[in-house]
C-alpha positions as CSV (number, residue, x, y, z in Angstrom):
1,X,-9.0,15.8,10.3
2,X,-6.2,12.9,10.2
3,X,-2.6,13.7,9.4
4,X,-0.7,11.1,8.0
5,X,3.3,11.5,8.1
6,X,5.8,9.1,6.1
7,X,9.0,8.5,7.0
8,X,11.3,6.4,4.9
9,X,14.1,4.4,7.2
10,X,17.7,6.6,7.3
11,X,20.8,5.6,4.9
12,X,21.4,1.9,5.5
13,X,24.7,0.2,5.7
14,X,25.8,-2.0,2.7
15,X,29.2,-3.1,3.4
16,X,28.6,-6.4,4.3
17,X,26.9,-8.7,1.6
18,X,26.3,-11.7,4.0
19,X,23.9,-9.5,6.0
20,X,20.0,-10.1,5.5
21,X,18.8,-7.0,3.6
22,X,15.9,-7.1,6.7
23,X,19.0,-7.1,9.2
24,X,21.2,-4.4,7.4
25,X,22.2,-1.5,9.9
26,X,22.3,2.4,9.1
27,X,25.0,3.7,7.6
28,X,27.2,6.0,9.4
29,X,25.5,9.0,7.4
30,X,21.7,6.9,8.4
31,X,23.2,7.6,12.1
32,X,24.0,11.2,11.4
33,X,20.5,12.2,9.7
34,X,17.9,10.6,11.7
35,X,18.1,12.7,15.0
36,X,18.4,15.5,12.5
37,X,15.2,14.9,11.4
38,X,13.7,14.6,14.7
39,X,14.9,17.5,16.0
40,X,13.4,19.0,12.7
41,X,9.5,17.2,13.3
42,X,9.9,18.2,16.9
43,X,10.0,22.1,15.7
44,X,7.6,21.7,12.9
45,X,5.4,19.3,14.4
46,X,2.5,17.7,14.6
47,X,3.9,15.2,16.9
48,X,2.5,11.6,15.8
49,X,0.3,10.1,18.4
50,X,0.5,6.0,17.0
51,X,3.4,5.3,15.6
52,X,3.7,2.1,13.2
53,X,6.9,1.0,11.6
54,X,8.9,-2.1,9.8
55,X,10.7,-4.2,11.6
56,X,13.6,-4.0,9.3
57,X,16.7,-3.3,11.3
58,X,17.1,-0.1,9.5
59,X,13.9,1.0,10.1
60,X,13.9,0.0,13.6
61,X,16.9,2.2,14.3
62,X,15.5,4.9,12.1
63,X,12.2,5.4,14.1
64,X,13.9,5.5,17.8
65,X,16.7,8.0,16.7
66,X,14.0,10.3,15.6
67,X,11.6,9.5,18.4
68,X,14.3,10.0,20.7
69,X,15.5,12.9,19.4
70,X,12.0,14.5,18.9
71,X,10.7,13.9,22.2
72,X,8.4,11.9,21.2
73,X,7.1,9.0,23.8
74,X,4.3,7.4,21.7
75,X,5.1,3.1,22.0
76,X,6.5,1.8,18.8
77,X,4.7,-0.9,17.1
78,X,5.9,-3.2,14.5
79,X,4.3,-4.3,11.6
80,X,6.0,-6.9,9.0
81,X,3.4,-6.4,6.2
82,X,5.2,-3.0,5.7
83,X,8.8,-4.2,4.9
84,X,8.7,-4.8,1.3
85,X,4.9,-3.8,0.8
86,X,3.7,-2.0,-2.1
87,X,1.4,0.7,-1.8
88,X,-1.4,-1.2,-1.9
89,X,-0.4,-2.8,1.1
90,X,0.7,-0.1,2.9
91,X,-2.9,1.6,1.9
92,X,-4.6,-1.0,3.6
93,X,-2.5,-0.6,6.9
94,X,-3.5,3.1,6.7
95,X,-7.3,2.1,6.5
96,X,-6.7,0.2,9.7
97,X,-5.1,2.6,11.9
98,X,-6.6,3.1,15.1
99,X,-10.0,5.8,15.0
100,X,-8.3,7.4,18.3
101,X,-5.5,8.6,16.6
102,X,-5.3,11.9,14.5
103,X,-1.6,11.9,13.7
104,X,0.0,8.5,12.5
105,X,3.3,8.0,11.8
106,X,4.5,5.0,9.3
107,X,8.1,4.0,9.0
108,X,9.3,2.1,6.2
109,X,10.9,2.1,2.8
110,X,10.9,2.4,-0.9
111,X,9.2,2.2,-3.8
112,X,6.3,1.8,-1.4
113,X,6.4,4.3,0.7
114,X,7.0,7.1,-2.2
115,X,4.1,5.3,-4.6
116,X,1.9,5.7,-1.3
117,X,2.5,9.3,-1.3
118,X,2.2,9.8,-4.8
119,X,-1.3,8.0,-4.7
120,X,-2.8,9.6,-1.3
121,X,-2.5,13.6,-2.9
122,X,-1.6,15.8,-5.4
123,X,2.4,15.4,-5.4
124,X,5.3,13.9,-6.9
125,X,8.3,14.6,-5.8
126,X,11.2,11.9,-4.7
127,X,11.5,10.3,-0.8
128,X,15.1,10.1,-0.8
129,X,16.5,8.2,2.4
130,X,15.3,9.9,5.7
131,X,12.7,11.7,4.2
132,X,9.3,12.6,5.9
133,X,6.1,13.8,4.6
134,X,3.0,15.0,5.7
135,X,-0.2,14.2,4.4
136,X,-3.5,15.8,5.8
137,X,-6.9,14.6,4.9
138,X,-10.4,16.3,5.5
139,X,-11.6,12.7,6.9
140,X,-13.1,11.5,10.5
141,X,-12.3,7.7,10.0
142,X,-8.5,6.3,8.5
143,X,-10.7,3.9,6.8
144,X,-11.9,7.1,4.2
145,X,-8.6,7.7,3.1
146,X,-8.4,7.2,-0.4
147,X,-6.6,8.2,-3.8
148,X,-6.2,11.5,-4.2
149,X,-7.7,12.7,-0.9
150,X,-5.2,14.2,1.0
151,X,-3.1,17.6,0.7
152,X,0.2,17.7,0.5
153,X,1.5,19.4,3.8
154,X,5.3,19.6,3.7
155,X,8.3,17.4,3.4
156,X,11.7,17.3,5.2
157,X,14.8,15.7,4.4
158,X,18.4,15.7,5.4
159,X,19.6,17.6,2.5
160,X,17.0,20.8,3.1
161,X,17.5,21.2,6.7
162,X,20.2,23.9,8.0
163,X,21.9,22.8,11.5
C-alpha cells in the first residue's frame, strides 16, 4: 500500500505587487495555520517518509512550518516542475517517486493540486489554502497509480480543526 498526502502551500501574502508571484511570502494568517496543521498530521498521522515540494517561497515556508511543527525530520526536496504544474504534471512526479517510500508528501498549489485529487479517487471537494489530503492506493510501485485508483482517506484544513 502507498499513501499519498497533498498539501496545498498556507495563505500567501499579496500586499506587495512588485513581488514575483514565485517569491510571495505567507500571509500573516499562512503563518498562523501551517503549524496548526502540523500539529494536526502529527496526531492523525501517517507521517510522510519523502517529502517533495515547490520551491515557491510560499510553499517553501509552508512545508517547514508543518514539518517543524509535526516532528517530522524527513529532508525536504524541491521540485520546480510542481510550481504552476497541472495535474498531469504533477501525475507524472507521483509515478516517479521513490519505490522505498510508502508515505509521500507533495507540497504545492492550485488548480493542480485540487484537479490531482479529484483525478487520483473518488472525491470532490475544494483544497482551500493549507489544506491536506490523504490519498491511499492498493498499489506496490508509485508508478501504478492511476485515475481513479485511490480512496479517499481524510482531509484537514485550518477551518475544521479545533485548538
Amino acid at each position: 500500500m502507498k499513501t499519498l498526502l497533498l498539501l496545498r502551500h498556507a495563505k500567501s501574502d499579496w500586499g506587495d505587487s512588485t513581488i514575483r508571484d514565485f517569491d510571495r511570502p505567507l500571509a500573516t494568517r499562512g503563518e498562523r495555520d501551517a503549524p496548526r496543521i502540523g500539529r494536526a498530521l502529527s496526531k492523525r498521522g501517517p507521517l510522510p517518509d519523502f517529502i517533495l515540494s515547490s520551491p515557491a517561497a510560499r510553499a517553501k515556508a509552508t512545508i517547514e512550518a508543518v514539518a517543524a511543527s509535526a516532528g517530522i525530520t524527513q529532508p525536504i526536496q524541491f521540485e520546480e516542475k510542481i510550481y504552476g504544474a497541472p495535474s498531469a504534471d504533477l501525475m507524472a512526479l507521483v509515478h516517479r517517486l521513490p519505490a522505498h517510500s510508502s508515505c509521500a508528501l507533495l507540497v504545492g498549489h492550485n488548480p493542480g493540486f485540487e484537479d490531482l485529487a479529484r483525478r487520483l479517487c473518488d472525491w470532490n471537494d475544494r483544497m482551500p489554502t493549507a489544506a491536506l489530503v490523504c490519498i491511499n492506493f492498493e498499489i506496490a510501485d508509485w508508478e501504478d497509480v492511476e485515475d481513479g485508483r485511490g480512496k479517499f482517506v481524510w482531509l484537514i484544513t485550518p477551518k475544521n480543526l479545533v485548538d
